[in-house]
C-alpha atoms as one frame of an Amber mdcrd trajectory, in Angstrom:
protein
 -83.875  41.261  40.751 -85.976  38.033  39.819 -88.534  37.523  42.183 -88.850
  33.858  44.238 -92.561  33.258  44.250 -94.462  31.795  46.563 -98.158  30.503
  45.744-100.441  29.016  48.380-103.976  27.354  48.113-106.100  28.488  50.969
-109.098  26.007  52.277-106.962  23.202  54.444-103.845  24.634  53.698-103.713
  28.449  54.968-107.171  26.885  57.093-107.980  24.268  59.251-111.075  23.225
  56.697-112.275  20.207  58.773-112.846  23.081  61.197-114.244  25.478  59.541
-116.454  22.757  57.701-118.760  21.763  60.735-121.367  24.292  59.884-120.736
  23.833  56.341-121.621  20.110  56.738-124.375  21.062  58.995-126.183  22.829
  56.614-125.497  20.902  53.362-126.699  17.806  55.078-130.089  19.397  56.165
-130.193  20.330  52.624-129.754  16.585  51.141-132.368  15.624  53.238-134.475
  18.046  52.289-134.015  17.700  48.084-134.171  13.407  48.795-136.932  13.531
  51.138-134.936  11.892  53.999-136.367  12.130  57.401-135.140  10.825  60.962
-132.937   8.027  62.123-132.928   6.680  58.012-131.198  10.351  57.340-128.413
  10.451  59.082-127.761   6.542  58.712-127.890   7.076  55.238-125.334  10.300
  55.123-122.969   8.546  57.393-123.147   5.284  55.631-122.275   7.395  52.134
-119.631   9.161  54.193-117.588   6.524  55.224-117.730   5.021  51.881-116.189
   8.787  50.390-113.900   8.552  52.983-112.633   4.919  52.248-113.187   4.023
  49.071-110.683   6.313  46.937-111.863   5.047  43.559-115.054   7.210  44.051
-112.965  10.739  44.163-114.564  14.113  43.256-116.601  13.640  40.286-116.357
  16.465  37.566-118.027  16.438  34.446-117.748  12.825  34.808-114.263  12.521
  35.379-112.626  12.312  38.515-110.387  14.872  39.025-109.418  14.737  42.882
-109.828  12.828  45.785-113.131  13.707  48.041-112.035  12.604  50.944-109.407
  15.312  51.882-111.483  17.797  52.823-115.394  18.585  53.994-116.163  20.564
  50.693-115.175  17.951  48.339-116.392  15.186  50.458-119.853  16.546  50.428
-120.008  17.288  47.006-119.065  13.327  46.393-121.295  12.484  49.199-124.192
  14.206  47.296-123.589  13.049  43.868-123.312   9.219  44.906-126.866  10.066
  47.115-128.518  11.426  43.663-127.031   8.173  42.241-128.672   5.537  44.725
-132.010   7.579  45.027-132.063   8.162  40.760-132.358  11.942  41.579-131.000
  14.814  39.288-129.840  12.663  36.683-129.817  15.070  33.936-125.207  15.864
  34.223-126.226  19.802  33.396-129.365  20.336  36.006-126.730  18.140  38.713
-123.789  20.332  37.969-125.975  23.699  38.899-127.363  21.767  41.859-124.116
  21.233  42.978-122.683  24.024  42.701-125.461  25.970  44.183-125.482  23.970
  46.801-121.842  24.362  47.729-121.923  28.495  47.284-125.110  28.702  49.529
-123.283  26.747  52.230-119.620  28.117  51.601-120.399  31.347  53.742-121.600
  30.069  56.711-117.845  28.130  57.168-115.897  29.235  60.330-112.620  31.151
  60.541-110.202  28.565  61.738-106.907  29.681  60.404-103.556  26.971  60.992
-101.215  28.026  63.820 -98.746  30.593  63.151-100.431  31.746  59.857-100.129
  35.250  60.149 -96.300  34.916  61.805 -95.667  32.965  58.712 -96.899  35.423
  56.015 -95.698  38.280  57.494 -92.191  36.846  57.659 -92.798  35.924  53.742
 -93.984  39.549  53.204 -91.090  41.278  54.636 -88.531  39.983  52.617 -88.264
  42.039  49.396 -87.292  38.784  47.201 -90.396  37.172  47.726 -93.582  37.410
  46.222 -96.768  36.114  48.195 -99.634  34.612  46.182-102.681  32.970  47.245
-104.425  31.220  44.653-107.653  28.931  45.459-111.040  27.253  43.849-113.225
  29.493  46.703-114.652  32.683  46.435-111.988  35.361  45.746-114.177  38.191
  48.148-114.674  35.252  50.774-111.128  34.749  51.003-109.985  38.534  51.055
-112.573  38.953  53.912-111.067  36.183  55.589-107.069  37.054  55.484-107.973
  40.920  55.864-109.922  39.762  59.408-106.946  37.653  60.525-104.375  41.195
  59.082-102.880  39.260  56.158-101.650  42.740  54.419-101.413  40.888  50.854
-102.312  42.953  47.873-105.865  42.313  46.812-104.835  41.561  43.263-102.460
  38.320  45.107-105.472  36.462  46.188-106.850  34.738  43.299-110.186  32.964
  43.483-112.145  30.849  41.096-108.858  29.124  39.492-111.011  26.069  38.856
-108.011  23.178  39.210-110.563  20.558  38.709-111.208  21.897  35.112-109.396
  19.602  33.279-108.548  20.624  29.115-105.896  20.457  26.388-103.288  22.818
  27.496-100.439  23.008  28.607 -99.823  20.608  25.658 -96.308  20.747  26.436
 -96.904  18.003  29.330 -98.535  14.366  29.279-102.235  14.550  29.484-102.305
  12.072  32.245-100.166   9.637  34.368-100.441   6.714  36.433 -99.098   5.996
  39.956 -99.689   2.555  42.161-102.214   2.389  44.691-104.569   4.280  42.524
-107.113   2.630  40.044-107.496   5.361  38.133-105.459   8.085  35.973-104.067
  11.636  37.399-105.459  13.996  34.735-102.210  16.582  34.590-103.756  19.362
  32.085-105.853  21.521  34.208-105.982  24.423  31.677-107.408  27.569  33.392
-105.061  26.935  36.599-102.125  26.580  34.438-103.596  30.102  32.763-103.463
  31.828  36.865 -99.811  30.283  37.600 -98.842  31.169  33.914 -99.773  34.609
  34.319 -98.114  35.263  38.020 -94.706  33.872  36.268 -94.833  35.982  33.339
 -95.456  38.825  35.459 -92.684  38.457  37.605 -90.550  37.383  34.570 -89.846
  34.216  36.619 -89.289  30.809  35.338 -91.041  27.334  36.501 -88.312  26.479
  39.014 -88.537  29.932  40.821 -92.123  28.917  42.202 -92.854  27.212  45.463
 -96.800  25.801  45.349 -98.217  24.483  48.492-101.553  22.514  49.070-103.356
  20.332  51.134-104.564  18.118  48.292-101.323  16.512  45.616-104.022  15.756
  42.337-105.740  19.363  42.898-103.253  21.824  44.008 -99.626  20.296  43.528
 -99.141  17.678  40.112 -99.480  20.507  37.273 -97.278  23.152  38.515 -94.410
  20.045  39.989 -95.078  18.856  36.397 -93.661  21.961  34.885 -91.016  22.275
  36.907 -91.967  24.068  40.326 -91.424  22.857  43.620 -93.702  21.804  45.948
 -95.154  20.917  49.759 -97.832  19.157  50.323 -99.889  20.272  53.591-101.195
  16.705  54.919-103.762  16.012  56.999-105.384  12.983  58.641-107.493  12.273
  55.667-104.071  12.662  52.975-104.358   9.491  50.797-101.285   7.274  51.166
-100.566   7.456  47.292-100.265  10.981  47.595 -97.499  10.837  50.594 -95.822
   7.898  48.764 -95.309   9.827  45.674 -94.243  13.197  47.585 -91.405  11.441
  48.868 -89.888   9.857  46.168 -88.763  13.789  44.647 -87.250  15.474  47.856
 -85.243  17.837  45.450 -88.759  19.729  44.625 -91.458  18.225  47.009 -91.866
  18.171  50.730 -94.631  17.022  53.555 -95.369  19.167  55.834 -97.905  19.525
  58.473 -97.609  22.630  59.831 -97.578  26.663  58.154 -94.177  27.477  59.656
 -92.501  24.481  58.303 -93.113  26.934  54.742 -90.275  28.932  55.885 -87.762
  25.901  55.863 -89.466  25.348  52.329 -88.302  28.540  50.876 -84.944  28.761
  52.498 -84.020  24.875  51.224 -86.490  24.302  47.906 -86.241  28.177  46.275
């Protein structure tokens, strides 16, 4: 019997990340100050200032390899890594792209661990009730730490195979494949273009279809962020529910609704249920 697949991103989907984030913040603030020589009152004004404009100015997204590839404002781990990359850019610090990219990314795997354990409401109900039905296969599939996140659903008694929680997918990596779909698009209220090929996250949600001998349109995806989690696999023909937040972009909501034969808001886990029961 083919399999009805269901593929979730973790951090402010399966999590509450703004939650979780506080410490996070905490300590990759104290670290900014620390690598720009920022003391007192000046400090914070200058994080917060920095902040807000992350936050408000949706132009300035995530910056990867000098693309953007995502809006920072959705969530505290993006946000900070925009918040320290347009820092370095006012202070003229770490301008070399390679030494910046391992600053970065150090920076976000020192601070990762010391997130909370905030999980949504009704998470466990939710994948237990996906788990138990013999037609459905349970996937989660994130950028974070694939041992962080096994800790994390093992401590809350998530029973998912180990091999079903797939970590590192890198969906900011954008390359040439799949070649079989536009290499970008454009949508109003965004000056900027949607970069579609994100090659080694189509390779994960390749390789769970093939080995479930499932086609495109047998796959539900849900995430908390459309550019990052949702566009590629909706692209190829999955459906799709977007997890918003307070911090969702409008653009992204606008879009979601215009295709309610494959994409859905939804702001709570449960409302996943309804997902496969009317999407799948």
């Amino acid at each position: 019997m083919k399999k009805k697949i269901v593929v979730f991103d973790f951090d402010g989907t399966v999590t509450d990340a703004e939650a979780e984030g506080v410490p996070f913040v905490k300590a990759y603030r104290e670290d900014l100050k620390i690598l720009c020589g920022l003391n007192g009152e000046t400090a914070i004004e200058t994080l917060d200032r920095i902040e807000e404009l992350i936050r408000t100015e949706l132009k300035k997204g995530w910056d990867f390899d000098g693309v953007i590839v995502a809006p920072a404002c959705v969530d505290p781990y993006l946000r900070m890594k925009a918040v320290a990359q347009e820092l370095f850019e006012e202070m003229g610090l770490f301008l070399d792209p390679k030494d910046r990219k391992c600053l970065l990314e150090y920076l976000y795997r020192k601070n990762y661990p010391l997130s909370g354990k905030v999980f949504k409401q009704g998470a466990l109900e939710v994948f237990n009730t996906l788990l138990q039905n013999s037609e459905i296969v349970v996937y989660i599939v994130t950028n974070s730490d694939t041992e962080a996140v096994q800790s994390k659903i093992v401590e809350l008694g998530i029973d998912l195979p180990a091999d079903h929680v797939i970590g590192g997918a890198k969906k900011y990596m954008i390359g040439e494949t799949p070649d079989t779909i536009p290499a970008e698009m454009d949508i109003s209220g965004l000056e900027r273009p949607i970069f579609l090929r994100r090659s080694h996250y189509f390779k994960v949600l390749d390789e769970i279809r093939l080995r479930h001998h499932a086609t495109w349109k047998d796959l539900l995806v849900v995430g908390d962020i459309w550019e990052l989690d949702l566009i590629l696999p909706h692209t190829l023909g999955t459906k799709i529910g977007l997890m918003v937040n307070e911090n969702t972009p409008g653009y992204e909501r606008e879009w979601i609704v215009r295709y309610p034969e494959r994409a859905r808001l939804i702001h709570t886990l449960p409302e996943v249920i309804d997902l496969v029961d009317t999407l799948l």
